[in-house]
LOVEX-500389 format. One record per atom (N, C-alpha, C): residue number from 1; residue in one letter; atom name; z negated, x negated, y. Coordinates in pm, 1 decimal, decimal comma. Atoms other than C-alpha are relative to their C-alpha. Example, Ala and Ser with C-alpha at 12.3 -4.5 7.8 and 13.67 -1.06 7.14 Angstrom:
2
<1; "A"; "N"; <0,0; -89,0; -119,0>> <1; "A"; "CA"; <-780,0; -1230,0; -450,0>> <1; "A"; "C"; <0,0; -90,0; 120,0>> <2; "S"; "N"; <6,0; 82,0; -119,0>> <2; "S"; "CA"; <-714,0; -1367,0; -106,0>> <2; "S"; "C"; <-73,0; 77,0; 109,0>> 
REM end
This chain:
104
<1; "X"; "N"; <1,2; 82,6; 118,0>> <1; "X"; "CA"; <-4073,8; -1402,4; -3850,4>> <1; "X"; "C"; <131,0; 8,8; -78,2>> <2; "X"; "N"; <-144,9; 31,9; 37,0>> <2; "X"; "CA"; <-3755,6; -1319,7; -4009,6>> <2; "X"; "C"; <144,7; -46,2; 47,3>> <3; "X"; "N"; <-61,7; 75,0; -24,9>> <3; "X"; "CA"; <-3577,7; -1449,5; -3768,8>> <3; "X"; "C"; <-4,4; -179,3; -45,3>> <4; "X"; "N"; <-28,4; 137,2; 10,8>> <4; "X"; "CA"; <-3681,2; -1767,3; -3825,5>> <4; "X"; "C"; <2,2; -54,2; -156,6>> <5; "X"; "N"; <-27,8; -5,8; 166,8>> <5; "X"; "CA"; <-3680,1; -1728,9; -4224,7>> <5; "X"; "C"; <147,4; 6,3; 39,6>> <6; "X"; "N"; <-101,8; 40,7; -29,5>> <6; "X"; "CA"; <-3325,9; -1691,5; -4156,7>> <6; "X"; "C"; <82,5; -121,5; 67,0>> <7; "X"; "N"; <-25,1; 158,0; -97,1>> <7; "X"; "CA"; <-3274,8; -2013,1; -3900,6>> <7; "X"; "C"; <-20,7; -61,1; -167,9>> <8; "X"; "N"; <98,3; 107,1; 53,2>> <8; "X"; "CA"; <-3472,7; -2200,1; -4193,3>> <8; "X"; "C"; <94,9; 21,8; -128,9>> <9; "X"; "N"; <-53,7; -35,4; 105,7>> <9; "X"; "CA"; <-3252,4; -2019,0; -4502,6>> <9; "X"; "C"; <142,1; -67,2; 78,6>> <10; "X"; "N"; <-166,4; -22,1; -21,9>> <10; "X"; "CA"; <-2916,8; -2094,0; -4287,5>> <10; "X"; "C"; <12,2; -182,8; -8,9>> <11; "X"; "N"; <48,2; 136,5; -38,7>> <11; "X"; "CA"; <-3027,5; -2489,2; -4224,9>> <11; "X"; "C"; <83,0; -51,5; -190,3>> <12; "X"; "N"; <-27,7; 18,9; 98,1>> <12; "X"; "CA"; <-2847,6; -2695,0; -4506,3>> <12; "X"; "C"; <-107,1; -113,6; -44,7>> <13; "X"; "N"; <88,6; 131,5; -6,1>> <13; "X"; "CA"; <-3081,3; -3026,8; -4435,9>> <13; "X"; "C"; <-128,4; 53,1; -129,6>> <14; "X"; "N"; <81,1; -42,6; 75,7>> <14; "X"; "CA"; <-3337,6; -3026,1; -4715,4>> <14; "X"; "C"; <-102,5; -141,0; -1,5>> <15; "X"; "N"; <137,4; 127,9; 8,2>> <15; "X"; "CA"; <-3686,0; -3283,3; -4702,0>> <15; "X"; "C"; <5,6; 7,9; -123,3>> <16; "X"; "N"; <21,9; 26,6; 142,6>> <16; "X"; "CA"; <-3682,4; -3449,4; -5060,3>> <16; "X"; "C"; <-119,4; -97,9; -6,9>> <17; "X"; "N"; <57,3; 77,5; 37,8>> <17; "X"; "CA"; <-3965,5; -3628,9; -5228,3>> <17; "X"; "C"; <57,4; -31,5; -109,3>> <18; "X"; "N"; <-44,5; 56,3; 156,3>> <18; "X"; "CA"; <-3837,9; -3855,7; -5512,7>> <18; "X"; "C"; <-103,8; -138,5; -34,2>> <19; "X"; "N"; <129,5; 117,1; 23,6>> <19; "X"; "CA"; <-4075,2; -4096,3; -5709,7>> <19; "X"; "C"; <77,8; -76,0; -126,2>> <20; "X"; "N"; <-58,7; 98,6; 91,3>> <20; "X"; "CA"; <-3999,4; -4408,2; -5877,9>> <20; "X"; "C"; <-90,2; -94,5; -7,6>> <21; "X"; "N"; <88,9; 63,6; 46,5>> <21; "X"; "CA"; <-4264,1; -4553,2; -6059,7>> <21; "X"; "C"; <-154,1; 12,8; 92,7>> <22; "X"; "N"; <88,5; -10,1; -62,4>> <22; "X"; "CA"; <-4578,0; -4623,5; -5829,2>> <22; "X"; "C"; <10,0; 43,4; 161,5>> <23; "X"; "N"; <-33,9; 4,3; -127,5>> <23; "X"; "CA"; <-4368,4; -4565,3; -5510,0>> <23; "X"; "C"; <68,0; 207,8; -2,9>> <24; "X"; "N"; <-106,0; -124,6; -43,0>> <24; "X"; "CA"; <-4221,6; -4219,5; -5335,0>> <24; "X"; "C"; <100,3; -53,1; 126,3>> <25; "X"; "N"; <-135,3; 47,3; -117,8>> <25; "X"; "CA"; <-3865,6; -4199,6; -5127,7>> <25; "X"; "C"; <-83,7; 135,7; 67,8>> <26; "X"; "N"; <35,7; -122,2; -71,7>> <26; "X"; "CA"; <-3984,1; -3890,3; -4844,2>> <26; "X"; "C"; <179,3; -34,1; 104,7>> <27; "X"; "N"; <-120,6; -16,5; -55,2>> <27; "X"; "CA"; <-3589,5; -3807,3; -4667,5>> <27; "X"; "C"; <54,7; 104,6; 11,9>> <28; "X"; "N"; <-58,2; -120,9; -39,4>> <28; "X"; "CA"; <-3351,1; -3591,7; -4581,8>> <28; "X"; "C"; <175,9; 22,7; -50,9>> <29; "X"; "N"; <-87,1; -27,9; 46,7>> <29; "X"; "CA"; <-3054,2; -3455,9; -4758,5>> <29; "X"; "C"; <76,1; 133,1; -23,9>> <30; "X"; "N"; <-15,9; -179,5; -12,7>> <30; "X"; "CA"; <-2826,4; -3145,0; -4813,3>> <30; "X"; "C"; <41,2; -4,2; -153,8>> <31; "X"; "N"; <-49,0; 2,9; 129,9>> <31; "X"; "CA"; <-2755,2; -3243,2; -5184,5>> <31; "X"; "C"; <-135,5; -112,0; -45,8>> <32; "X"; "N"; <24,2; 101,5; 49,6>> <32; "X"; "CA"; <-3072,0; -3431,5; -5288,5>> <32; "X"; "C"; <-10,1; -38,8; -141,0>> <33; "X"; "N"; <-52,6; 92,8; 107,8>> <33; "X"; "CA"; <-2958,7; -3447,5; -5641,6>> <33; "X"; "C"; <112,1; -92,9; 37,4>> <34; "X"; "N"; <-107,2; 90,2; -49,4>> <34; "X"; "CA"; <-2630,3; -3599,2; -5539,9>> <34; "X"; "C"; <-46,3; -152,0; 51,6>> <35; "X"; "N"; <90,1; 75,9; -78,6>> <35; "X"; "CA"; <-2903,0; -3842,2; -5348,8>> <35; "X"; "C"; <-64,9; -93,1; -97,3>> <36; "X"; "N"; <69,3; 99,3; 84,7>> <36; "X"; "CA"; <-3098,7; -3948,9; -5651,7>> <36; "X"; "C"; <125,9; -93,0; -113,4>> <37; "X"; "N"; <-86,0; 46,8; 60,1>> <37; "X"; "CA"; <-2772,5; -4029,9; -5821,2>> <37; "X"; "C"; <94,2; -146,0; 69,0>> <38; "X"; "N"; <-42,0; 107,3; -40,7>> <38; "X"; "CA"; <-2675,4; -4257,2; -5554,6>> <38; "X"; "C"; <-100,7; -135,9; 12,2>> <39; "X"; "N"; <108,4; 112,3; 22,4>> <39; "X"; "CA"; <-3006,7; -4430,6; -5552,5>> <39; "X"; "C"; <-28,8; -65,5; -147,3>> <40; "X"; "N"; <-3,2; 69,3; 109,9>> <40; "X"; "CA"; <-2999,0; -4457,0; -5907,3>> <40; "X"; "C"; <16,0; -124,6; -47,4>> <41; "X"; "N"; <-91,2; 67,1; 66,2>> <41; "X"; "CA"; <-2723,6; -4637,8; -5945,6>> <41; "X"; "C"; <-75,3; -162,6; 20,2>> <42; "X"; "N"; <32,3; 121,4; -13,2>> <42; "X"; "CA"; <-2782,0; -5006,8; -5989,4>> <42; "X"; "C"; <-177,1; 0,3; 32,2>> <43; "X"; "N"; <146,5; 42,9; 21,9>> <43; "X"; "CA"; <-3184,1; -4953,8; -6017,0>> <43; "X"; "C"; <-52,0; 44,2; -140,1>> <44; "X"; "N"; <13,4; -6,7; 207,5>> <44; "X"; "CA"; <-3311,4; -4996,1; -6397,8>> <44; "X"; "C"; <-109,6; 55,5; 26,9>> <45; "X"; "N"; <120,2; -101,3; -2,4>> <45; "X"; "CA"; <-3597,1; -4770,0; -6321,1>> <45; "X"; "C"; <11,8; 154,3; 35,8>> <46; "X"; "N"; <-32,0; -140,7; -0,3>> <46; "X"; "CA"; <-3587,5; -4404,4; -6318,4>> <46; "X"; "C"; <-34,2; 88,0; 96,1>> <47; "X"; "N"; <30,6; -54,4; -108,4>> <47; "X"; "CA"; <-3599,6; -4199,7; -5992,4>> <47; "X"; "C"; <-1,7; 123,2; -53,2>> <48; "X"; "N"; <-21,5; -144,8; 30,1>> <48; "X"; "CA"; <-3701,1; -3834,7; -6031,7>> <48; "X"; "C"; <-45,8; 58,6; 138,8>> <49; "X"; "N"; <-31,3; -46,6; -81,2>> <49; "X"; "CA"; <-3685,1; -3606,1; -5793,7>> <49; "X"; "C"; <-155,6; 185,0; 23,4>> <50; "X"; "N"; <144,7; -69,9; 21,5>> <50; "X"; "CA"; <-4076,3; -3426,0; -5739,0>> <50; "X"; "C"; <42,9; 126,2; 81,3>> <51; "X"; "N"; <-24,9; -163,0; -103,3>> <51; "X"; "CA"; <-3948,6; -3138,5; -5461,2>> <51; "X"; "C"; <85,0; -5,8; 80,1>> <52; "X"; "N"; <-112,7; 31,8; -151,4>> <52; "X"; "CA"; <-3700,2; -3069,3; -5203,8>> <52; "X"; "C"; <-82,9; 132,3; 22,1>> <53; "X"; "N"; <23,6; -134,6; -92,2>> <53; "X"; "CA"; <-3735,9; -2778,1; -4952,5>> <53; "X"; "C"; <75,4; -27,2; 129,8>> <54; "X"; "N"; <-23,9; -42,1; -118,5>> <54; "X"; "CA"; <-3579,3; -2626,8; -4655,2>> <54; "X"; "C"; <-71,0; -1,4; 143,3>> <55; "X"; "N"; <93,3; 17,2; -109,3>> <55; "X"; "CA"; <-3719,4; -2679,5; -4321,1>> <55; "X"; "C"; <53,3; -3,9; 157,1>> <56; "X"; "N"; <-44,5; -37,4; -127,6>> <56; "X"; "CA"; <-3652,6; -2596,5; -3955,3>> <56; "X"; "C"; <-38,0; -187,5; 79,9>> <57; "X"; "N"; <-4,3; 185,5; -87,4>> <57; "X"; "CA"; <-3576,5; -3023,4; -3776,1>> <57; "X"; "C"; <-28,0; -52,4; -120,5>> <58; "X"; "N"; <46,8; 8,8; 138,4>> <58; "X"; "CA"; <-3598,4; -3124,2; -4134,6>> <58; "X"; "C"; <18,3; -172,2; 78,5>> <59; "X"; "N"; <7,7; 178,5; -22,2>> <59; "X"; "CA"; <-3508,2; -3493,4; -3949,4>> <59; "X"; "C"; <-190,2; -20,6; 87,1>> <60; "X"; "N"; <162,5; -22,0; 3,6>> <60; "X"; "CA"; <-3846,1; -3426,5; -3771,0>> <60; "X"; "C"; <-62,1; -38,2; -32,0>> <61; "X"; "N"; <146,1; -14,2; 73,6>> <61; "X"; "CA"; <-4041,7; -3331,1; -4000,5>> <61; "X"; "C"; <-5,4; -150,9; -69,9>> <62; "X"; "N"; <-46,4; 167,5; 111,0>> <62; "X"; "CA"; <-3883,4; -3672,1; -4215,8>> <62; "X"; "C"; <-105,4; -69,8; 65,8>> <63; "X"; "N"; <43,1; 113,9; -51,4>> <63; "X"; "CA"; <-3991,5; -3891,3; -3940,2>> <63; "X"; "C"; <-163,4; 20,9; 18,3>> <64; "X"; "N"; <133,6; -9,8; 38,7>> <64; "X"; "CA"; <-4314,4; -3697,1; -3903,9>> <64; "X"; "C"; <-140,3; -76,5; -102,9>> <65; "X"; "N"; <55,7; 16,2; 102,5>> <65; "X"; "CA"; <-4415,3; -3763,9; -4228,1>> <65; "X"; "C"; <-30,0; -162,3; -35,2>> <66; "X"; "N"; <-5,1; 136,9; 21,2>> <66; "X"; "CA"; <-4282,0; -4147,9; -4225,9>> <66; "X"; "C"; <-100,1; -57,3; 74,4>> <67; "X"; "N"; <60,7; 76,2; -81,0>> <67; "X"; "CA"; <-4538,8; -4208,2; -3924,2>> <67; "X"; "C"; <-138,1; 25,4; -54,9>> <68; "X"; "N"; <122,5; -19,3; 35,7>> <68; "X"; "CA"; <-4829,0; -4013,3; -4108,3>> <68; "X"; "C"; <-4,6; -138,6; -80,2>> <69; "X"; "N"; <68,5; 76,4; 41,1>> <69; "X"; "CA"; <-4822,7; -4283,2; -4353,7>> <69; "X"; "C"; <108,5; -83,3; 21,5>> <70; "X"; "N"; <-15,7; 120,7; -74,5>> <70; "X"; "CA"; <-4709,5; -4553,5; -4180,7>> <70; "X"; "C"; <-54,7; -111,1; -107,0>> <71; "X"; "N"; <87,1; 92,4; 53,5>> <71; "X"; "CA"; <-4992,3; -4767,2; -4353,9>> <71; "X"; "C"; <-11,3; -12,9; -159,4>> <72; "X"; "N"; <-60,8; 14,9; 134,7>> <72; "X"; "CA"; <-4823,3; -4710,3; -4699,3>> <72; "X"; "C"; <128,2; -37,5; -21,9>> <73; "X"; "N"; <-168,2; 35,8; -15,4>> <73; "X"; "CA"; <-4499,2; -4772,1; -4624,4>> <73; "X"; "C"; <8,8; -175,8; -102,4>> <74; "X"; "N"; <-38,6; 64,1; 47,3>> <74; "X"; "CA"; <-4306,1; -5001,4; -4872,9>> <74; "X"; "C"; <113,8; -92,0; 43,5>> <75; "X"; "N"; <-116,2; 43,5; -40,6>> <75; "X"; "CA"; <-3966,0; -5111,3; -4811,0>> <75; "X"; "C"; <41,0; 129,5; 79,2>> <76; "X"; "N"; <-142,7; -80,4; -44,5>> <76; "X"; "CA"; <-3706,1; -4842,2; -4613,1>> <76; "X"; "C"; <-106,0; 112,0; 24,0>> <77; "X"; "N"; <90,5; -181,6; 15,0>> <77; "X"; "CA"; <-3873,6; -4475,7; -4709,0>> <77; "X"; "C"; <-43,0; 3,4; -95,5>> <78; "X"; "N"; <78,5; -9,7; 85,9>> <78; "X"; "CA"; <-4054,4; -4597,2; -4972,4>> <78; "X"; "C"; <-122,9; -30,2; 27,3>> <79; "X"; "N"; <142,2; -25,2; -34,8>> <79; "X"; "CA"; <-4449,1; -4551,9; -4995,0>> <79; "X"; "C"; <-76,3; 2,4; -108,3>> <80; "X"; "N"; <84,9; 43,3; 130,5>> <80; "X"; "CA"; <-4692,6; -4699,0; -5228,5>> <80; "X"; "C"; <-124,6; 170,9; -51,1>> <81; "X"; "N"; <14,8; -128,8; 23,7>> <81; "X"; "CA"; <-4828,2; -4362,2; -5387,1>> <81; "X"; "C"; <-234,7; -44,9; 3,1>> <82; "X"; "N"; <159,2; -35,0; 12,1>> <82; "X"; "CA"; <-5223,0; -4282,3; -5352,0>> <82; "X"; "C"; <-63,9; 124,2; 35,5>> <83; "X"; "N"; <20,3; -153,6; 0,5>> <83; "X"; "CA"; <-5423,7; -3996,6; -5326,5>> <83; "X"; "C"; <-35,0; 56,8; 79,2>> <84; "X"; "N"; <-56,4; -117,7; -125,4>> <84; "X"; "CA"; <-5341,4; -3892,6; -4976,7>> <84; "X"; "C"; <135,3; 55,2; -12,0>> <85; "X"; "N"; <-171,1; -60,6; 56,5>> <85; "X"; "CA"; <-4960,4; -3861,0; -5107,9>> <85; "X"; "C"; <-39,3; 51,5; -103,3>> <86; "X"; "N"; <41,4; -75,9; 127,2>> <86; "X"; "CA"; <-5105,1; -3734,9; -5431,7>> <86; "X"; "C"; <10,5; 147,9; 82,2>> <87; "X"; "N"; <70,6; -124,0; -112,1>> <87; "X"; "CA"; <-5267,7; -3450,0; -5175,5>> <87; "X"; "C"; <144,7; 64,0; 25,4>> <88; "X"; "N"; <-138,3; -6,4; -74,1>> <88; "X"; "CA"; <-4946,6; -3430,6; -4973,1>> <88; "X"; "C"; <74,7; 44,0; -76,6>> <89; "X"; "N"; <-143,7; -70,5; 76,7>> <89; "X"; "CA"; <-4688,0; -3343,6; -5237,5>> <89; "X"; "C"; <-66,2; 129,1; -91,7>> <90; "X"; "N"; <74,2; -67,8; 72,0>> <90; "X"; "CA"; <-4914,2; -3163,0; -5417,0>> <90; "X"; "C"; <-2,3; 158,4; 123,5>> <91; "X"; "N"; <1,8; -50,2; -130,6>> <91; "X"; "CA"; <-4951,4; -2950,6; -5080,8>> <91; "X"; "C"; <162,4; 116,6; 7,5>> <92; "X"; "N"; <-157,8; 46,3; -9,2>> <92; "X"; "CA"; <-4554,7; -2966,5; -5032,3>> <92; "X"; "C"; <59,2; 87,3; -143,3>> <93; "X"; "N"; <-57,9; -91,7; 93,7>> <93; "X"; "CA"; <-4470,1; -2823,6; -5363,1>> <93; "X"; "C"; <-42,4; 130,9; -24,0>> <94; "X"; "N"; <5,1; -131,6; -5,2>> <94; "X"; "CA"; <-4682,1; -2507,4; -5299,1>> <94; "X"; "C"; <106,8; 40,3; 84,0>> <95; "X"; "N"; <-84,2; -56,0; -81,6>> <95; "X"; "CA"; <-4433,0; -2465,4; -5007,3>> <95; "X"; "C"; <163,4; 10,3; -71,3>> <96; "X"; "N"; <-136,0; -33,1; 138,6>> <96; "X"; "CA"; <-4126,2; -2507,2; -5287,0>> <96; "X"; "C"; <-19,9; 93,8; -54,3>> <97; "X"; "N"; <27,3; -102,1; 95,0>> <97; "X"; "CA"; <-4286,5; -2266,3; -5486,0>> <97; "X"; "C"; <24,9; 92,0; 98,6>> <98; "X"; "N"; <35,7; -94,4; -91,1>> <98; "X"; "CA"; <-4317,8; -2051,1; -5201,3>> <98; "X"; "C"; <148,5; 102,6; -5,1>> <99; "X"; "N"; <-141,9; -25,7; -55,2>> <99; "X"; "CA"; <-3939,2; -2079,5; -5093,5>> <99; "X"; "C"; <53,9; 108,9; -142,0>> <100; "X"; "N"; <-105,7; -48,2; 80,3>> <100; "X"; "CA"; <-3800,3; -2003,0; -5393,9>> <100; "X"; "C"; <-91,5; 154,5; -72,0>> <101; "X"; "N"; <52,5; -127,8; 80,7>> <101; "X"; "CA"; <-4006,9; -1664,1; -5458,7>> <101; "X"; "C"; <-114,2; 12,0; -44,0>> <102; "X"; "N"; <140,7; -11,0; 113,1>> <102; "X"; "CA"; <-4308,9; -1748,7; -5598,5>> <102; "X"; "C"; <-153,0; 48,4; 110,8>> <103; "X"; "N"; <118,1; -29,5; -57,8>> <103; "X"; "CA"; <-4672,5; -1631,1; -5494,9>> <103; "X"; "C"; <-104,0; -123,7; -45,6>> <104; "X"; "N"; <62,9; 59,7; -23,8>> <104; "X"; "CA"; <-4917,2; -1867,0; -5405,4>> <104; "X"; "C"; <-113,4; 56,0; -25,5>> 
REM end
């Protein structure tokens, strides 16, 4: 196991959820503030940025995630929010909490 806590700590790729209004972005970035700042730009609605985390094939897991909900999908990597993504990030941010130290 600490090997692969290490693989997973050395990995720069980071899975972001960001939500903007009724929709979430689910992607992959090694700066995803830098990320919401480029999506910002030129959209008059306010993107925030619900979790990132570290993850071993973080492109993977991305596409993983894009095929679970498939049947929400919006435009690009956006996904009309309901309460299987409610579930899901909700899920997803115990594993943030996790990373960064915290007890579950």
């Amino acid at each position: 196991m600490p090997f692969l806590l290490e693989y997973i700590m050395a990995t720069k790729e980071r899975i972001y959820i960001m939500q903007c209004n009724d929709y979430i972005k689910i992607g992959v970035s090694e700066n995803p503030w830098v990320r919401i700042k480029s999506l910002q730009t030129g959209n008059p609605y306010k993107i925030d940025l619900l979790l990132s985390f570290k993850t071993k094939n973080a492109y993977s897991e991305e596409k993983r995630f894009h095929n679970y909900f498939d049947s929400k999908k919006s435009i690009g990597e956006w996904f009309k929010i309901d309460d299987d993504i409610k579930h899901f990030v909700k899920n997803l941010k115990i594993i943030e909490y996790k990373e960064k130290g915290g007890e579950y």
